[in-house]
Residue, then its C-alpha position, 0 to 999 in steps of 0.5 A: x909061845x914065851x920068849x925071855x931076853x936071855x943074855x945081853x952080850x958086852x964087849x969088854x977089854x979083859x975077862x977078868x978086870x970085868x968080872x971083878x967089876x961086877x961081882x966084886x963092886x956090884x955084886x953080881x953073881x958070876x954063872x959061868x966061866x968057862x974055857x971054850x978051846x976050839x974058840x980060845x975064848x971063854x963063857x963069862x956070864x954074870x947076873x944081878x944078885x935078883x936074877x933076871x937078865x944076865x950079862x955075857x961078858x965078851x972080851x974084844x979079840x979085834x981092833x974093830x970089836x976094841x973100838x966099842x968097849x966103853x961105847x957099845x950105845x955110842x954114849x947114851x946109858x946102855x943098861x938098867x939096873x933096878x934096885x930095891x934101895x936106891x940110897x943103900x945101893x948108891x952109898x955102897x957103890x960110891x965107897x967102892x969106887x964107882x964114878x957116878x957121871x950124873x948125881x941122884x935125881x928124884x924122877x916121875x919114875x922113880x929115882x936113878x943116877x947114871x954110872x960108869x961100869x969099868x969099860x966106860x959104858x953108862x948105865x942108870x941106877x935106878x928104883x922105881x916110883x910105886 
């Protein structure tokens, strides 16, 4: 049998406000948005420019489902994204306005700095040691 990680879903304030943040500031690609009446929400899945893994954008319809935007791994870095040049990746989040919350550090595995997406959820920048 082989299994994949399909989706990874985040809870989000706003549909629109998160897909800008990752395509337009990260650059992911936007997969699909589309409308689901009988549910009066929307499919909002975005991935990583080198595919992999993809993010379903799911925008909170509750108080309780509120109260874990920005805090879905209760303050620890909840997300990974692998890069192929950190330095490149790094300059051009910090020109787009992405709020590094731990600068670059140079690990035993590799080089990463943590970040904040635009709901408060930390994720590590991160390039691998070869």
């Amino acid at each position: 049998m082989t299994q994949t990680l399909a989706h990874v879903a985040i809870v989000v304030r706003d549909y629109d406000e998160a897909i800008a943040f990752y395509v337009d500031v990260l650059g992911f690609n936007l997969v699909a948005d589309e409308y689901q009446p009988a549910q009066d929400k929307r499919w909002v899945v975005v991935r990583p420019d080198g595919g992999g893994t993809s993010l379903l954008l799911a925008q909170a319809s509750d108080d309780h489902q509120t109260a874990y935007v920005g805090d879905q791994a209760g303050g620890r870095v909840f997300l990974f994204l692998q890069t192929d040049d950190f330095a490149r990746d790094f300059a051009t989040y910090q020109a787009k306005g992405v709020v590094f919350v731990r600068p670059p550090a140079v690990m035993p595995y590799g080089t990463v700095a943590v970040f904040e997406d635009v709901c408060g959820n930390l994720w590590d920048l991160i390039e691998f040691a070869t």
